[in-house]
C-alpha positions in Angstrom: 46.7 175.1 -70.9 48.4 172.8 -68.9 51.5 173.4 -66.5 54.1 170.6 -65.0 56.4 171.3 -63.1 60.5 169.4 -63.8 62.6 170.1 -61.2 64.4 173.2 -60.2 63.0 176.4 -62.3 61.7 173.9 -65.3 58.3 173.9 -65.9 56.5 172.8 -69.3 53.6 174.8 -70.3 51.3 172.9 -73.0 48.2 174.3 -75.4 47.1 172.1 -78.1 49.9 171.5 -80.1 52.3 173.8 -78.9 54.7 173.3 -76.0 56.8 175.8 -74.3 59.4 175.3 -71.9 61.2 177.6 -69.0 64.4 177.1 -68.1 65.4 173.3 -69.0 67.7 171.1 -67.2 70.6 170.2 -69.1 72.7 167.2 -69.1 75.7 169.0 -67.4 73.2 170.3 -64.4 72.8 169.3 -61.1 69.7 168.1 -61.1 68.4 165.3 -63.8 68.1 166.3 -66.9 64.1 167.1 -68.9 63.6 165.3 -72.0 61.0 166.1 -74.1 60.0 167.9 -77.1 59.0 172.3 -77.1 58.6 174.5 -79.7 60.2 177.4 -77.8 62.5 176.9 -75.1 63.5 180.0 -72.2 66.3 179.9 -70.5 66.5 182.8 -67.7 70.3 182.6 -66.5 73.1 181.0 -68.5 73.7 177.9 -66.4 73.7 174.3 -66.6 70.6 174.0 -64.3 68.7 176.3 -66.5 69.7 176.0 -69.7 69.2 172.6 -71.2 67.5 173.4 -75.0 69.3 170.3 -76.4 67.1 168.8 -74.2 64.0 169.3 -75.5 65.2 169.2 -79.2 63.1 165.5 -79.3 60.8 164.0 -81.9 59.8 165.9 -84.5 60.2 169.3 -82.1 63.3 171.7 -82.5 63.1 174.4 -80.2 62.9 178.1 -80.8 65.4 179.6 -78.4 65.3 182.4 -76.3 67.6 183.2 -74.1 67.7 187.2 -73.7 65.8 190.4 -73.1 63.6 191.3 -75.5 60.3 191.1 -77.2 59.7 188.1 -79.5 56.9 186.6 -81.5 56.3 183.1 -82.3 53.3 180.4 -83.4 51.0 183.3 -81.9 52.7 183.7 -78.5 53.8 187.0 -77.4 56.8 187.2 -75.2 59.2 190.1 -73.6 62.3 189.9 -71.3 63.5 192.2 -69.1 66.9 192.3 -68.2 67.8 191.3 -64.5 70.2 190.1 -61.8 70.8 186.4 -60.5 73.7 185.3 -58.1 72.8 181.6 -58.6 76.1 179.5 -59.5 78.3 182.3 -60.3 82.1 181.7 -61.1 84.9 182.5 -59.1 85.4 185.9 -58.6 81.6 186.7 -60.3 79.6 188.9 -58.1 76.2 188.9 -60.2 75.3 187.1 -63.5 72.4 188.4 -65.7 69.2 186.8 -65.5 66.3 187.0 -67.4 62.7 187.8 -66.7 59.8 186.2 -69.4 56.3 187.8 -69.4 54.8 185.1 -72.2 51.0 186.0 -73.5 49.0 182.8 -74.6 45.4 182.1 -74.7 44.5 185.3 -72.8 46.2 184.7 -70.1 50.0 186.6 -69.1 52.7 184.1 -67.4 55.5 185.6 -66.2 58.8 184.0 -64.9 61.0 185.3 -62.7 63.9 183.2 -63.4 66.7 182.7 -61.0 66.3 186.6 -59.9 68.3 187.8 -56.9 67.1 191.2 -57.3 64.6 192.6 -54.4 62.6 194.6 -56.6 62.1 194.2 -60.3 64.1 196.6 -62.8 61.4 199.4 -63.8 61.1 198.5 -67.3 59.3 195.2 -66.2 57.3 197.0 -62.9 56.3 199.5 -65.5 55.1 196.8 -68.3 54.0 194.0 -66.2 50.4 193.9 -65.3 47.4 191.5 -64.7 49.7 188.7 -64.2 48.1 185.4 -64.3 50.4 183.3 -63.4 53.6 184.0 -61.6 56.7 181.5 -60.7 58.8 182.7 -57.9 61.9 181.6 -56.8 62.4 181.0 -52.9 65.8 179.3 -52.5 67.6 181.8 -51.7 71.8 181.4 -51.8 71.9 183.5 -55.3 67.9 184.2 -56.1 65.4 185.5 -53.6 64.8 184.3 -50.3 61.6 182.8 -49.0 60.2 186.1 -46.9 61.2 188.3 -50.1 60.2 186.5 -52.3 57.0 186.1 -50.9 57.2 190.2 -50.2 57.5 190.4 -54.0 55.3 187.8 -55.3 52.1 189.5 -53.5 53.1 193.2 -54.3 52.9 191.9 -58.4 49.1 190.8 -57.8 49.0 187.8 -59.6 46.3 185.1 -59.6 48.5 182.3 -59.2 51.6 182.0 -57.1 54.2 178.9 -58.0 56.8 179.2 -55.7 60.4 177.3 -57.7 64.0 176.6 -56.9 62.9 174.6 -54.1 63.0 170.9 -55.6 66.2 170.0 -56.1 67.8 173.5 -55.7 67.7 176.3 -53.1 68.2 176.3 -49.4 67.2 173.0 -47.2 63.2 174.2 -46.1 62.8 176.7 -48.5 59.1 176.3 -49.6 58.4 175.7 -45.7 59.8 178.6 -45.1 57.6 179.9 -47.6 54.8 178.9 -46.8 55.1 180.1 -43.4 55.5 183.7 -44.7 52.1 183.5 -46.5 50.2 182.0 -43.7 47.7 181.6 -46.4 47.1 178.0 -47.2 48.3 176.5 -50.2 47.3 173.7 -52.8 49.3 170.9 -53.9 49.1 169.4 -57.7 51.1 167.3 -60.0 49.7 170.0 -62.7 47.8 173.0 -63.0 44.9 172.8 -66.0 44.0 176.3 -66.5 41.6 178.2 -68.5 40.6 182.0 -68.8 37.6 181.8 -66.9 39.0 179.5 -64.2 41.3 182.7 -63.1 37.8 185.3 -62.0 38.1 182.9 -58.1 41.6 183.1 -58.0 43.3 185.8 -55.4 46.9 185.2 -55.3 46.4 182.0 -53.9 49.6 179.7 -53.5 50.1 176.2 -55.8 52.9 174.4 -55.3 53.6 172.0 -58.6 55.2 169.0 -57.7 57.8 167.3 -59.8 
């Protein structure tokens, strides 16, 4: 499995043949827009930042969309939403828009986006279902999703092995993934992409990896 990261809350996920995508840039968003080809495409919160699937409709690949709680199947990938709460770009006279959360099983391992979540805590259907996280994208931006200290609150309490903090590049609050990082304290590591397997996850303890664009 291999993980890029595109800006924003985008990030490709590729295994063999198959490519998934979370939350694509569209052509209408403030940030530039993806293009490339995925065979299912998630969008978390109904906004031009986030929901680009004409985007990666390229080549020979037409997207399978999902864009909604729920639990879905497809080309052996196993995937639920749970519904949610985002203030990111709302409309006039909006107080919260809903935003999606993805838990996607692939290759043994569980990848779970948080989307453009505002919400301190998760909504009890996904604390209940989600465990043994593998990999988990955060966002940190605050102004409508988490901010950095929360979001760093949350991202530990979950347990997962891998922490990618998002809605930093190119979205968020100026200083957001310094911010952070400060709140960990930790250490982190830096790639242009994460190659993952199973067995590479038994060293891993939380540990922060920021994916650059």
């Amino acid at each position: 499995m291999v993980i890029t990261h595109h800006g924003g809350q985008c990030f490709k996920v590729t295994l063999g043949d198959l490519t998934l995508v979370f939350d694509p840039v569209s052509k209408k968003g403030t940030l530039p827009a993806v293009r490339f080809g995925s065979d299912i495409a998630l969008v978390s919160r109904d906004h031009p930042d986030l929901n680009g699937v004409e985007e990666v409709a390229y080549g020979d690949k037409a997207p399978f969309v999902i864009n909604g709680p729920g639990e879905y199947e497809r080309q052996g990938v196993s995937i639920q939403g749970f519904l949610s709460s985002s203030g990111y770009g709302l409309a006039k006279g909006q107080t919260s828009a809903v935003n999606t959360i993805y838990s996607v099983e692939l290759e043994d391992m569980t990848l779970v986006h948080l989307g453009a979540l505002a919400d301190e805590g998760l909504p009890k259907e996904a604390r209940e279902s989600l465990d043994e996280i593998d990999v988990l994208f955060v966002p940190i931006g605050g102004a409508g999703v988490l901010a950095p200290a929360k979001a760093h609150e949350l991202a530990v309490s979950l347990e997962p092995k891998v922490i990618i903090p998002m809605h930093w590049s190119g979205m968020g609050e100026p200083k957001a993934l310094d911010a952070f990082l400060k709140e960990a304290g930790n250490g982190s590591e830096k790639a242009d992409k994460l190659t993952l397997k199973k067995k590479d996850l038994a060293d891993k303890g939380g540990g922060i990896l920021i994916l650059t664009p």
